[in-house]
Steps between C-alpha positions, in 0.01 A plus 500: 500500500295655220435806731836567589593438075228785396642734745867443398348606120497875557872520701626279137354800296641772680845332528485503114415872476755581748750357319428616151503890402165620614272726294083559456351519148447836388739723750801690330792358539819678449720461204766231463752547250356307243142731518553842442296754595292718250731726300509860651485771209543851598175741507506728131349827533174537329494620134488855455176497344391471846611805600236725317195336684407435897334299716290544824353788278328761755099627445397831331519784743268813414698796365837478375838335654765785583783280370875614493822340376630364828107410609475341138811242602380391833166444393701269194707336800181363662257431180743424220422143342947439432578602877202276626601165269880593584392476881342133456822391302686606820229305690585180322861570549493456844249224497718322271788577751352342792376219300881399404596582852235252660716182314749566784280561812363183644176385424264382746162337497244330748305223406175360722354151382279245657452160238323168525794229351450183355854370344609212333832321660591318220495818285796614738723158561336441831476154532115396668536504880413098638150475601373742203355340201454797291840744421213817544511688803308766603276726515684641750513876578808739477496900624821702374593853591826601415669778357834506266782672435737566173752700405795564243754578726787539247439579108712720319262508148204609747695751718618695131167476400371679784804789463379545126125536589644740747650685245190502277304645777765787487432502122151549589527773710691681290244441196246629718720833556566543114105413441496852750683633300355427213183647605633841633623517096195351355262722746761814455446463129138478465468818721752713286312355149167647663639824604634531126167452392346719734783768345398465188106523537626826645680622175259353293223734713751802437586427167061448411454824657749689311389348225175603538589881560719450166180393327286782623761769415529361149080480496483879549793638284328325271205640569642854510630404180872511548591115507425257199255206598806264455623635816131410696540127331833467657460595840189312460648164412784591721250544848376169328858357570478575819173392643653208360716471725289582759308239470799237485661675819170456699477147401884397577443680823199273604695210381830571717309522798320161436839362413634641832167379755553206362899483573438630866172268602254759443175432291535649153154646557700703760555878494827630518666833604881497403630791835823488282636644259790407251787492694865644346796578714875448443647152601806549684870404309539164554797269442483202314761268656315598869153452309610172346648371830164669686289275319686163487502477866090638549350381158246229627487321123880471514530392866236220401683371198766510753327270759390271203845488404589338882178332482654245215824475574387351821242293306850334318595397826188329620446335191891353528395454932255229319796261449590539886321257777251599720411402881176512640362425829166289563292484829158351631358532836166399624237168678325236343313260629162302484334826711646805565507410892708195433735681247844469593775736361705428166787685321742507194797692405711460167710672288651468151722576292381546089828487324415573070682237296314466169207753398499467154675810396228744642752625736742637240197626293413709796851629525494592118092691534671661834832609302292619208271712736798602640658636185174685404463680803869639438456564184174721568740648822747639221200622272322678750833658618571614188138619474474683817844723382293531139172658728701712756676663193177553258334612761736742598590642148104482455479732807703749359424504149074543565642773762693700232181406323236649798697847424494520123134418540446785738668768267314368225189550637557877606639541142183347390293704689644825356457408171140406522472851664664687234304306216188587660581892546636471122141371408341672724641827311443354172909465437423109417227216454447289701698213344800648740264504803413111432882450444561617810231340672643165406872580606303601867324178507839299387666691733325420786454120387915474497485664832243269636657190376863627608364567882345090471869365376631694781346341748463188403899501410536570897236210607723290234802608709371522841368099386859433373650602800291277683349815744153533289288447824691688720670794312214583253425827620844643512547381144144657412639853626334455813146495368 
């Protein structure tokens, strides 16, 4: 009798855990409608700080780097630090996607045990079989190994929830494209800045040199005794000026192309060869209702705020799906027994329904975060609208304008040119000092500065526009005149 009563133990236990909802300590176990999952926030692009450094910075190479525009922006596509945190947002987009997705694929887990028992009958309402003294049974062995089953078979909170991490995904993808973006501009920028630089080391070399020459000339008229020594002292401190600026140009030009290794993943330390130079070349007419319409439908920023907009209106509905019941579904299959050669099969199936009647107000405060969320994300819709129409139009006006600019510039400098010319013949032939040589000295060096400067606003106007437009990475050399 006390045989067959240990042995009837173990088929007692596993009618119990048959008939209750199974689960094992420590597995994940899908959301009801009172547990919801972690909230899902959209991936935000990286700050564009980021933008001006790298990472997965390459080693010094002998020599210089031939480096052009368009080689300049790949290099920035693969090394930029912005593009490379905007791709791990992304990554945690879809990570967070599958994680909402898994609270409404079943869950199942296998569980191998082998025990030594020892229970107390009282503890459980068992009265003490006749011919036992003591209400202690055991030890008696038990082997388990069985695997369950759950799953949420119908919850509307949990299936929105999934559709808005869906959508943040999207917003993440499209982040990532504007952080491309982004970098094409940031990249494109850094390369113009250092070609300006390069121009004006250039003119500051020209300028030194002619202001050297001015120098000598004045040195022997006043030798020959035909010029006062006022006019030596001026071209003097004017050659001064210049070496000046010499000096600044060489040092602005070492510290663009630091500024632009860095941007592109190259060491600092690196030598760099620019194989372009500044790029000009009429942009063709373009309309501004096709341009505005152009960059609504291909603008990645815009299409994101877009998606984030979808994103939380579908959040309002899971947070009001909260209120709704849920089923789920419950299984366990597997032996037990003293051994596992005298284990004998065991099962259990159930299913429930969780219906929400009181939850102390936390569904409604959802409702009211989701609704608020909800209103900011259409708010910032209508801003960004409005500031997309503000970009395409600046830029576009900008464009123009620095192109009107490009040409002034250009005339200037050929009617700078002359002048210095003439001065220098009028000194040369003793018709003037050399106050008018230095005079026009200064308009050739402004001259060239303005044209310079005007070339830089230019282009950067047409990255600006080309960025606007949404077409940065793919259209920049078209709106670079094909450099």
């Amino acid at each position: 009798m006390r045989r067959q009563f240990v042995l009837a133990i173990p088929l007692l236990l596993a009618a119990g855990a048959a008939s209750a909802q199974f689960s094992i300590p420590g597995a994940p176990q899908p959301a009801t409608l009172g547990q919801q999952a972690p909230p899902i926030t959209p991936a935000q692009a990286p700050s564009t700080d980021t933008f001006s450094g790298s990472a997965m910075v390459d080693k010094p190479v002998p020599g210089a780097v031939q480096l052009s525009i368009l080689g300049a922006i790949d290099r920035g596509l693969k090394h930029n630090l912005g593009l490379l945190l905007s791709q791990e947002q992304n990554e945690s987009a879809r990570a967070q996607y599958r994680r909402s997705l898994s609270a409404l694929l079943p869950n199942v887990n296998a569980d191998v045990s082998d025990s030594v028992n020892q229970i107390n009958l009282a503890a459980f309402g068992i009265p003490v079989p006749p011919g036992l003294t003591s209400p202690v049974v055991g030890p008696f062995p038990l082997f388990q190994a069985q695997a369950t089953m759950s799953e949420t078979v119908l919850d509307f909170s949990a299936l929105n929830r999934v559709r808005a991490a869906a959508e943040n995904q999207k917003t993440a993808t499209f982040s990532l494209r504007d952080a491309r973006e982004l970098v094409v501009l940031a990249v494109g920028n850094q390369y113009l800045l250092t070609l300006a630089s390069d121009a004006r080391l250039e003119t500051a070399k020209a300028q030194f040199a002619t202001a050297q020459a001015v120098y000598q000339q004045a040195v022997d008229r006043k030798n020959a005794g035909v010029s006062p020594g006022i006019d030596v002292l001026r071209a003097q401190v004017q050659m001064q000026a210049q070496q000046q600026r010499l000096l600044a140009g060489q040092n602005q030009v070492v510290q663009q192309r630091m500024a632009l290794a860095r941007i592109v993943g190259l060491p600092v330390s690196q030598d760099i060869q620019l194989t372009d130079k500044v790029p000009y070349g009429p942009l063709p007419e373009m309309n501004l209702e096709e341009s505005l319409a152009r960059a609504y439908e291909r603008r990645p920023e815009y299409l994101a705020a877009a998606s984030r907009l979808r994103s939380a209106e579908i959040e309002v509905k899971a947070a009001k799906g909260e209120a709704l019941p849920s089923f789920q579904v419950n299984g366990q299959y597997g032996v037990n027994g003293p051994t596992p050669v005298s284990s004998e099969q065991v099962y259990g199936l159930s299913g429930g329904v969780n219906i929400p009647i009181f939850q102390g107000g936390r569904i409604k405060a959802d409702v009211a975060l989701a609704e608020s969320q909800l209103r900011d994300a259409r708010m910032r819709l209508d801003d960004l609208h409005n500031r997309v129409e503000q970009e395409v139009r600046s830029s576009l006006l900008d464009v123009r304008t620095s192109t009107d600019q490009v040409n002034v510039a250009q005339q200037s400098v050929g009617l700078a040119a002359e002048q210095l010319k003439q001065a220098q013949d009028r000194f040369r032939a003793g018709a003037s000092d050399s106050l008018e040589v230095v005079q026009a000295q200064e308009a050739v060096a402004n001259a060239n500065e303005t044209l310079i400067q005007a070339l830089y606003v230019n282009n950067v106007a047409k990255l600006s526009l080309a960025h606007a437009l949404g077409v940065a990475e793919q259209q920049t050399r078209s709106f670079l005149g094909g450099k």
